[in-house]
N, C-alpha and C positions, 0 to 999 in steps of 0.2 A: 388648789381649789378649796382648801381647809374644809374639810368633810362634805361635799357638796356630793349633793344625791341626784344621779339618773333620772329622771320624774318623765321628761318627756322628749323624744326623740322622733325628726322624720330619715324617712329610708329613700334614697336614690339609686337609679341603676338602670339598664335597656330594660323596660316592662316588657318588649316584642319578643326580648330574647332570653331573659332570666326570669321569666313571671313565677315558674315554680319557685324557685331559690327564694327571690322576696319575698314569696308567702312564707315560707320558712322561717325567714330572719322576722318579719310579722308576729308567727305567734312566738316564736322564742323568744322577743324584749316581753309579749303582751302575758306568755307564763308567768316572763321574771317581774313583774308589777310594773313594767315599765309601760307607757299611752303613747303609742304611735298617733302623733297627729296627722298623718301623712306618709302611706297609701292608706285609706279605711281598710282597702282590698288588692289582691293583688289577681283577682279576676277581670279579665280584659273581655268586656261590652261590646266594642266595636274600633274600628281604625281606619285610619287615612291617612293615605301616604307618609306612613310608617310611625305617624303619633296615634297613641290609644288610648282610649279613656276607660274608667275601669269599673267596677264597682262600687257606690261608696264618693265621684266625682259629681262635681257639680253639675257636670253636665255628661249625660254617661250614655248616649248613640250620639255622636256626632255623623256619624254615617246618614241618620237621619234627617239632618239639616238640611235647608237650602244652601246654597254654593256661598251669596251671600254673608248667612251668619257663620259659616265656619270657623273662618279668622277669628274670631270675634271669643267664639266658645273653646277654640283653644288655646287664645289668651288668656282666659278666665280659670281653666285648669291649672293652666300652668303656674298664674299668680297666686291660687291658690295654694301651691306646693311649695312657693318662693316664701310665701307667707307665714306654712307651716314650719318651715327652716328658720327663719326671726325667728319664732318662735321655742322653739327647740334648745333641751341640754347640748344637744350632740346631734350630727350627722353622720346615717351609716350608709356608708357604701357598697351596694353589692357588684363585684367586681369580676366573675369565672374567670380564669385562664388573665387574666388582667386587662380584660376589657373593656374602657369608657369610651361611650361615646362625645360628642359634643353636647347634647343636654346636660349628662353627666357633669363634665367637665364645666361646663357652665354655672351650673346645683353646686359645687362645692367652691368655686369660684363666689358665687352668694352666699353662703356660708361663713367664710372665710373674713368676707367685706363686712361679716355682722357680727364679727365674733362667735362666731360658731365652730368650736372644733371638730372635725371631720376622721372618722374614725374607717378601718376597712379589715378583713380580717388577713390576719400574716401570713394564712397558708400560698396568698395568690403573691406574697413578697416579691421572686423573684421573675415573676413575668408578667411585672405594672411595668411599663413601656410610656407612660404619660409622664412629663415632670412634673408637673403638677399636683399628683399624688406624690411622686418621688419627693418631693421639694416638702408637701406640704398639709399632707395625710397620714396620718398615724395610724401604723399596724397593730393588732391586736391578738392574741391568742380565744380569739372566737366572744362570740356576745357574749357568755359567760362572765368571763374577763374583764372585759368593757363594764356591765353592770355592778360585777362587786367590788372594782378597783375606780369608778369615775373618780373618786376623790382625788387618787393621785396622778389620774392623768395629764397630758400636755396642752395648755391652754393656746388661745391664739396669740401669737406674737401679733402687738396693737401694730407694727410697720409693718407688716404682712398683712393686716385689716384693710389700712389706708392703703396702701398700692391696690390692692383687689376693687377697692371702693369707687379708687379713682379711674384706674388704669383699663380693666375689664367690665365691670357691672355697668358705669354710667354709658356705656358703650353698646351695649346690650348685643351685642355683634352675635350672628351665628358664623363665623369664620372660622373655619376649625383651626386655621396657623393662628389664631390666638390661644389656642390651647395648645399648641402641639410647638411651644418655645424650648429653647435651649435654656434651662439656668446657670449661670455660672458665677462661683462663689469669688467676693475679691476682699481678702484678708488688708486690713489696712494695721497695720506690722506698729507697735507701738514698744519704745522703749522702757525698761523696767528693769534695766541692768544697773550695774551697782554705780554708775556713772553721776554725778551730783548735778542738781537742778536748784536754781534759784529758784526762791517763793514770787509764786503767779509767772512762771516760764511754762511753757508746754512741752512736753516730754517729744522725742524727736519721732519721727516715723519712717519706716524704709521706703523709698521709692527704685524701681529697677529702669535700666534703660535696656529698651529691646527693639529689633530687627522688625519684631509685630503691628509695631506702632509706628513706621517711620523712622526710627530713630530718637523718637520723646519718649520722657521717662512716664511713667504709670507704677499702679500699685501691683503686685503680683497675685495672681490670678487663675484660674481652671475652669471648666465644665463640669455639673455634677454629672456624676457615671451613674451606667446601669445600676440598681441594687443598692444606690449609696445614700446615706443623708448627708444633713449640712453638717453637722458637727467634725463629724470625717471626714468629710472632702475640704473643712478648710484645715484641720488637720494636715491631709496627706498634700494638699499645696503647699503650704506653708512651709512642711516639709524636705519634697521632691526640689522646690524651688528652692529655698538659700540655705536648707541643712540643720533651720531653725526647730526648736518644739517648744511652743507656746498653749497661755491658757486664752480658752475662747471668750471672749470680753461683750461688749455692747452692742446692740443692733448701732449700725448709721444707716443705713438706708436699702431702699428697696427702689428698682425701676426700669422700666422698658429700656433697650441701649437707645441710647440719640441718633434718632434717624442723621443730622445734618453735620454728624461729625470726622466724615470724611473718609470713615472703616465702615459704614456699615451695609449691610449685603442687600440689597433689594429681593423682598419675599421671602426674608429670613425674616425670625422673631428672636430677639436672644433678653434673658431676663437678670436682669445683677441683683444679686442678694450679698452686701458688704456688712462686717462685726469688726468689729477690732480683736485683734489677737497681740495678748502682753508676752512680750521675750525677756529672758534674763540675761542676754545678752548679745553681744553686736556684731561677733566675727563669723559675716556669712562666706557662703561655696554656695556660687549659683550655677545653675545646668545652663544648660544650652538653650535655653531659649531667651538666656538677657548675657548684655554683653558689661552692663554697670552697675554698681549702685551705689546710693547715698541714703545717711541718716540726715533727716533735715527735720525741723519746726515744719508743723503744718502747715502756718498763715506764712512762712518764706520760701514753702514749697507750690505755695500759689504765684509765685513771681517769676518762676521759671516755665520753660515748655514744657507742658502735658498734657496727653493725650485728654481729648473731651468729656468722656466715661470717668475716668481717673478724677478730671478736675469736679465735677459737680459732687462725687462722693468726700475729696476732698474739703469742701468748700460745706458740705453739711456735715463735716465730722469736726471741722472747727468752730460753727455757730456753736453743736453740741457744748465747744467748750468756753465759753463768753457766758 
């Protein structure tokens, strides 16, 4: 962020259930000179079925409404707070015991689609249970922290913007199994061994053939775990699976699995977050979960059968290189 300063920040979280906490985190940015644009307050006016408007909101007794304008007045909060989030250094999340709900989940899902890095504090690390933050929230050692270090914190990855932008926000969905997806990382394995490449050849990539898929080959693959981020979990794939230790390379893409691809579960969510990872060399030991592999050329490893997942990350990690 080359010395970029804190200046203004909104706070997300259950008001119904953590209203003391937020006011906390409230005057602690507002000591540290930082302008919450959002909450004013974290005093709660009144509520309705289980949304509360608070001190400081636009509209702040909804209780007092006609049935009518309700709707109406708690869409206008809300876009309110969506609004203060564009607006915003940073989003903090106040999270007890690792608690989001679906508004939450949502809030940083906007965030995220805006470039807005999403910050939470480390002590609730290991009992966030959402992937969402696991995937894509940054821990911190308390606002302290956050305020005197923004400079070198972690910015939004722009393919993690565009998937939120697309995938969840235009959707505007309150479905909680859109928040509540499996991420799973799929390293696309790229040669970097001392093997010679003609000039404008593309360097070759592993594909596995596995029992998972049918019997098509695909790229090798995991679920992130409890506690873990992405950097380590394509690490410990990459790993566990062909015995490889590579460096973590390029984003290729981000995306919902394909519903029509013949594996996918109805009333699951699962989310692929794929990078490339550079190997210094080719002789793998795979586990048990593939029974083959090949080093192929990307654009000749589109001519063979692969799974549907496999093929689309494929197929954009070769425009990448055109």
């Amino acid at each position: 962020m080359g010395g970029q300063l804190l200046q203004n920040i909104t706070i997300s979280g259950s008001y119904r259930k953590f209203s003391e906490e937020i006011g906390q985190a409230l005057e602690a940015f507002r000591d540290l000179g930082v302008n919450v644009l959002s909450p004013r307050s974290a005093t709660i006016l009144s509520s309705i079925d289980g949304f509360v408007s608070l001190k400081g909101d636009l509209v702040q007794r909804i209780n007092d409404l006609s049935e009518g304008n309700i709707a109406n007045a708690i869409k206008l909060i809300e876009n309110s707070h969506l609004q203060a989030i564009q607006q915003s250094d940073a989003l903090w999340i106040v999270i007890p015991q690792g608690y989001c709900g679906i508004a939450t989940a949502f809030e940083i899902g906007w965030a995220l689609a805006h470039n807005v890095p999403v910050f939470y504090d480390a002590r609730y690390l290991n009992e966030v249970k959402e992937p969402m933050i696991r995937a894509y929230a940054n821990p911190t050692n308390g606002i302290d922290d956050l305020v005197y270090n923004f400079d070198s914190m972690p910015q939004v990855d722009p393919v993690v913007s565009r998937y939120f932008m697309r995938s969840i926000l235009l959707s505007r969905t309150t479905d909680s199994s859109r928040f509540n997806a499996n991420v799973a990382v799929g390293p696309v394995i790229v040669d970097y061994s001392g093997k010679r490449y003609k000039s404008g050849q593309k360097r070759d990539i592993l594909l596995v053939r596995t029992h998972k898929w049918n019997g098509r080959f695909s790229i090798v693959g995991g679920r992130l775990k409890k506690g873990e981020g992405l950097t380590s979990a394509f690490s410990r794939v990459v790993t566990e699976q062909t015995s490889l230790a590579g460096l973590l390379g390029a984003d290729v893409c981000v995306f919902d699995e394909i519903s029509d691809s013949g594996f996918y579960e109805r009333g699951t969510s699962r989310i692929f977050v794929d990078k490339t990872v550079r190997v210094r060399h080719r002789r793998i030991r795979l586990d048990e979960r593939a029974q083959e592999y090949l080093w192929i050329p990307p654009d000749a490893a589109l001519e063979i059968d692969l799974e549907p997942n496999a093929r689309r990350t494929i197929e954009i990690y070769n425009q990448s290189l055109n």
